[in-house]
Structure formats: C-alpha cells, structure tokens
N, C-alpha and C positions, 0 to 999 in steps of 0.2 A: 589339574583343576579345570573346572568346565564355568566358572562364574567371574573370572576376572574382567577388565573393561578392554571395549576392542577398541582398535587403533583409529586416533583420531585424527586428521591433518590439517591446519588452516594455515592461508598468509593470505597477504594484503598488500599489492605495489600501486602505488598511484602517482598523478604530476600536474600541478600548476601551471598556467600561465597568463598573466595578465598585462594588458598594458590599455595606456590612453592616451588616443589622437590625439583629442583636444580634453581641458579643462570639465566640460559635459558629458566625454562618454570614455565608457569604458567597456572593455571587450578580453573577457575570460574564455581559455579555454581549460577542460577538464580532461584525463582521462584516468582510469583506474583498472587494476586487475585483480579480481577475488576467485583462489582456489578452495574448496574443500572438497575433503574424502574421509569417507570412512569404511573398514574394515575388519571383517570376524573371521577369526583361524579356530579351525577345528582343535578339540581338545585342550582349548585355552579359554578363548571368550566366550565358545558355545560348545555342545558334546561331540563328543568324535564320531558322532551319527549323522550331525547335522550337517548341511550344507555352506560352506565357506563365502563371502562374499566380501565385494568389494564394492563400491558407488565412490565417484568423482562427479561434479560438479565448479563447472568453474562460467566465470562472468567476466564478461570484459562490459564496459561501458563509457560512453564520450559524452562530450556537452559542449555545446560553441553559444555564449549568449552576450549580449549588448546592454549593458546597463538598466536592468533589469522590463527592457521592452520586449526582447522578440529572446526566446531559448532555440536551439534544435538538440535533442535530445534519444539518443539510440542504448539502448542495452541489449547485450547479445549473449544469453545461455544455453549450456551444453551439459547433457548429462551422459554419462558412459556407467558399464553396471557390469561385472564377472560374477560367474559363479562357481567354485570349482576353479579357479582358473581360467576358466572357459568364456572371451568376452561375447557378452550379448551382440547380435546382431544389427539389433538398432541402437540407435545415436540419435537422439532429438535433439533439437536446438530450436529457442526461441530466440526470436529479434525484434524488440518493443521500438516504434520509433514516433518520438512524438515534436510535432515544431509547438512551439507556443508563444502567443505572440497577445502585446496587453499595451494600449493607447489610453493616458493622460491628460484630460481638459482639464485645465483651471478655469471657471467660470465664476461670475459673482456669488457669493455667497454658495455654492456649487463644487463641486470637484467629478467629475463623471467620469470614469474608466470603464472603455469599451476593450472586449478580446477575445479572442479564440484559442481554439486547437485543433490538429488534425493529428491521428492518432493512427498508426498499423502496427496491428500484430500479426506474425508470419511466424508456422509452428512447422518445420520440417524432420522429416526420419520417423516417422510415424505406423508406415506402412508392414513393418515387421517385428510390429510388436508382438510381445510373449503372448499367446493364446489365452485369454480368460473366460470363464462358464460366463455366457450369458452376454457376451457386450463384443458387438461390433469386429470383424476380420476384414484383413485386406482393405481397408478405408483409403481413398488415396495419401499422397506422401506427403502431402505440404494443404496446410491450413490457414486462409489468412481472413482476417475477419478491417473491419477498416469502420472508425467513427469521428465523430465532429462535434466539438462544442462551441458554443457563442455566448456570450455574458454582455451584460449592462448593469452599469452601478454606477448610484447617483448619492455622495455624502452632503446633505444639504444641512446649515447654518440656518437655524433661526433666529437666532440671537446667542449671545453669548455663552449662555447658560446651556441651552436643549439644543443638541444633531442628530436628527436622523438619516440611518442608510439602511436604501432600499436597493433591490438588486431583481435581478430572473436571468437564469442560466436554460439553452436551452439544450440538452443530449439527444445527440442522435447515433443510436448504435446497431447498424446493417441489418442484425440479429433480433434488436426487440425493439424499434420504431425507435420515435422519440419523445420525450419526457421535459416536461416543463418545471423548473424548482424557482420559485419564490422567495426572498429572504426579505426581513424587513429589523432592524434595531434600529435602538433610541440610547442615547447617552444625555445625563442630567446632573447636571456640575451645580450641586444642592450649595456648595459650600467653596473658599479656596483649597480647602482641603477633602472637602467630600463626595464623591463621584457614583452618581446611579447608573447603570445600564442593563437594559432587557432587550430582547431581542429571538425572536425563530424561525427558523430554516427548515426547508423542507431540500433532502438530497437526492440520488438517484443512481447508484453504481452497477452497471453489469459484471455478469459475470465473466472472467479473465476468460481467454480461447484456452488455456490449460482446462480450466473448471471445466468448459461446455463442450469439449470436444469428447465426444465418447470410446475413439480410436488412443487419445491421449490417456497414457498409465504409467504414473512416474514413481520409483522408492519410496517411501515414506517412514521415517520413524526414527529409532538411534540405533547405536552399534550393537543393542541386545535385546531388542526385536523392531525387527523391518517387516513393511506391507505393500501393499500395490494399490495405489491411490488411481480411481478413475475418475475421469469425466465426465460431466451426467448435461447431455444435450436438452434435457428439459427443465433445466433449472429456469426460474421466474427470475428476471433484475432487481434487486433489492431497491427497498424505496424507504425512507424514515423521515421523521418531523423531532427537529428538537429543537426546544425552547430554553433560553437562560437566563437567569436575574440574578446580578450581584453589583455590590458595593466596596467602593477603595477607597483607603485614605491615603495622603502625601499628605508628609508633615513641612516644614517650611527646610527641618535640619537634614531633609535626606530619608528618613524613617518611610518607609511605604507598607500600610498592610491590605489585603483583598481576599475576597470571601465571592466564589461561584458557587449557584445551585445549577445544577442542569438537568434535565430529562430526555431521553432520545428514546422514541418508539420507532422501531422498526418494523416491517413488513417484507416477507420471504427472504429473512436473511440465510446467508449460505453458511454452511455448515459440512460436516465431512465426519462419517461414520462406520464402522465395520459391518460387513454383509456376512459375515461366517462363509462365502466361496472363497476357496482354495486358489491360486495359480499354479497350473500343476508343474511347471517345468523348474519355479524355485521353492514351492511350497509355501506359499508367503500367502496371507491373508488378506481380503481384497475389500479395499474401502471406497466408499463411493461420494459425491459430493451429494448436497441436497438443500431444500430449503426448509428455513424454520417460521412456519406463518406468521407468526407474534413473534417479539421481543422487546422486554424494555429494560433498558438501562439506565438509572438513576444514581444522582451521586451530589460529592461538593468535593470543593477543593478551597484548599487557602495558601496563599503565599506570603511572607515576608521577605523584607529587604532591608538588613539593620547598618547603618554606617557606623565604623568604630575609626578612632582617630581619624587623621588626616587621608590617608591610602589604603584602610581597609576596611570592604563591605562585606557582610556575611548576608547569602542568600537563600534561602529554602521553602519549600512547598508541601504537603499533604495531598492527597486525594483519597478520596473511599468513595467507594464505586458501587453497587448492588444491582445483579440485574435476577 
C-alpha cells in the first residue's frame, strides 16, 4: 500500500518556577522543550518510487520575568531533514531573543504606561543549503537582523461613566525603517449594567528573517506531501487599520453577555504560494513567500458567561470571521 499515513512524532517537557522576595514582587522563571518529526517510508506512505524522507524539528525556549514589568525572553529552533537516509547537510537554527520591559504611573485621574523592546533574530546553517532554480547560493552562514519598539499609553478618567485610551507605538526594524501606529478607544458605561466601547488601531509587523531571507528554505507541509518553502527578500512589512465597536452586559447575579463587530484592513499582507520549480535533489515543490496588496477581514464575536449554582460557571464564545 502506497496511501497510508506517515509517521508522526511529538512531545512536550517544560518547568516552573516561581517565587517572591517581598509581598509586591514576583519573579518566574520558564523553560520548555518541544520536539516534532515527521516521516515517509517508501512503499508504505508514499510509492516505492518516491523518495523517503524524514524532518525533525525541535524548540527549546526560556523566560526570566518580574511581575509583569520587565520579561527576557529567548527561543531557540532547529531544523534537521534526510532523504534516503541520507542527512542533509545543512542544519539551520533560529534564536529569537527578546527583553521587554513595561512602566506603571498612577496619575490623577491618569494611569500612563510607558515600554519597550529590544528584539534579535539570529538565523545560522544557511550556507549549504539544497540548490533551488532561481534563488540565491552560497549566501553567508549566519543572518541576524535586530529591531526596537517604544510605546506610550495614557487610560484617562473623565468621569465616571466615559475612559478613554490613547496610545502610539513606535517600530523600528534595521530592515524597513520605522513605522508609527496610533491607537485611540473609548469606553461608556451607559448603564450599571451596560457598557459601550469603540476604538481603532492602526499595527505594523515585519517580516520574520525566516520570511525575508532568500538564502532561508525550510520543509513545509505534512507527511504526504512536502515543499521547499523560501524567503523572499522583497517582501513589504505589513501595515493594517482596525477598528471595533461593541457592547456588554453584567447582570448584578453573575450573568455577563458581549457582542464585538470588528474590521481589519490590511496592506501587503504576507502570504506563501507554490512557484511550480522543482528542488532537484528531493524533488519537492518550491514555495515562496509574498505579499497580498489588500485584505480585509471582517467579523463579530459573542461571548457569554452563565453562573449556575453556587461553584458552577459555564463559559462560551462564537466568532465568524469573513475576509
């Protein structure tokens, strides 16, 4: 049999730990391990023509943070690929590291949170990769790309009833300058139980150094068909505006219901498609990343919150989505 499913492998180890100096702070740390692999035997998952392969993937990742002011934050991936038996010669591994760090004023009628980040990704084993028609050889072996954000946000008290928060975040990424996003909501507590809020944001994401590196070409797909996913050094950084307006009730017993409409247009979102070339050394199909001029995405969501006796809540939500 040539159509059975090929071999799949995951686990999952991670650990805890926390404690506190004093009464005000507290200080966690994280770490975790995540393996997967997957695997197609000739004459079983696929024909006894085809070529055999194997992909592994595996993640380690830490975290050291302070009571939710400062994080440091590292994740470290590896990818390994046979074919044949035969392991590939390159070995990539990515190493995301990011500190982030977020200050607290209580001011009269004010609450202002100021903060950063400092962000590097570092993409090594590059340089031997599998030969593709048409995209970059021999690129050096190690890729690191490095960016910064700063934020301000101010939740101001008019009165009882009406708060609004306003914000601007400012991105700077080595690669595509930097980028200014504005955010501004309103909340309006019509009733003791009835709560208005609108509000829109405008965001600004680049593209990972996976995405925009052209030298970068990782597995892609499942056990019964694999591709060769590249990176496309001209992709644009996605930029969108979305806007929200909905309404909640709290009943006095516990009861909570809420109702969001939202809209997100986006601009050069990234996306990832097949090119019809070949890799000729696994014969695998080569996809490439790209952007999509427009997008929009519209939708609503509702949630409830029902309490039943004394110690039991039933919780649930909806969403539909349409882009």
């Amino acid at each position: 049999s040539t159509n059975g499913a090929g071999e799949k492998y995951e686990s999952t180890i991670g650990a805890k730990l926390s404690f506190s100096p004093s009464k005000a702070q507290d200080i966690i740390f994280d770490i975790s391990q995540n393996e997967l692999s997957y695997e197609t035997t000739k004459g079983n998952s696929i024909a006894p023509t085809a070529n055999s392969s194997r992909v592994e993937h595996e993640r380690l990742s830490w975290s050291a943070a302070h009571n939710g002011r400062w994080m440091l934050y590292q994740e470290i991936a590896k990818k390994d690929d046979w074919t044949n038996g035969v392991q590939s010669k390159n070995s990539q591994e990515v190493t995301n590291t990011t500190l982030d760090a977020k200050l607290t004023l209580p001011l009269p009628n004010h609450i202002v949170k100021v903060g950063g980040q400092l962000m590097r990704a570092d993409l090594d084993g590059i340089k031997n990769e599998a030969s593709v028609p048409s995209y970059p050889k021999n690129n050096p072996d190690n890729i690191k790309v490095d960016s910064y954000a700063l934020f301000i946000e101010d939740e101001f008290s008019l009165n009882d009833k009406i708060i609004f928060t306003g914000g601007i975040r400012l991105d700077d990424d080595e690669r595509y300058g930097s980028y200014w996003s504005p955010r501004l909501y309103g909340i309006y507590k019509a009733t003791d139980t009835i709560t208005f809020r609108a509000g829109a944001a405008k965001g600004f994401k680049a593209p990972t150094i996976r995405q925009s590196s052209s030298s970068y070409c990782m597995t892609s797909g499942s056990t019964v068909a694999l591709g060769i996913l590249c990176g496309n050094p001209d992709l644009k950084a996605e930029e969108s505006l979305t806007t929200e307006l909905g309404v909640r009730y709290d009943a006095p017993s516990g009861l909570s219901l809420a109702l969001v409409l939202f809209n997100t247009d986006f601009e050069n979102k990234v996306m990832s498609y097949g090119t019809s070339d070949i890799e000729p050394v696994t014969g695998r199909e080569v996809y490439i990343y790209d952007n999509i001029a427009d997008v929009t995405i519209r939708g609503a969501e509702v949630s409830a919150r029902v309490p039943f006796q004394k110690k039991w809540v039933l919780t649930t939500n909806y969403a539909y989505t349409d882009s």
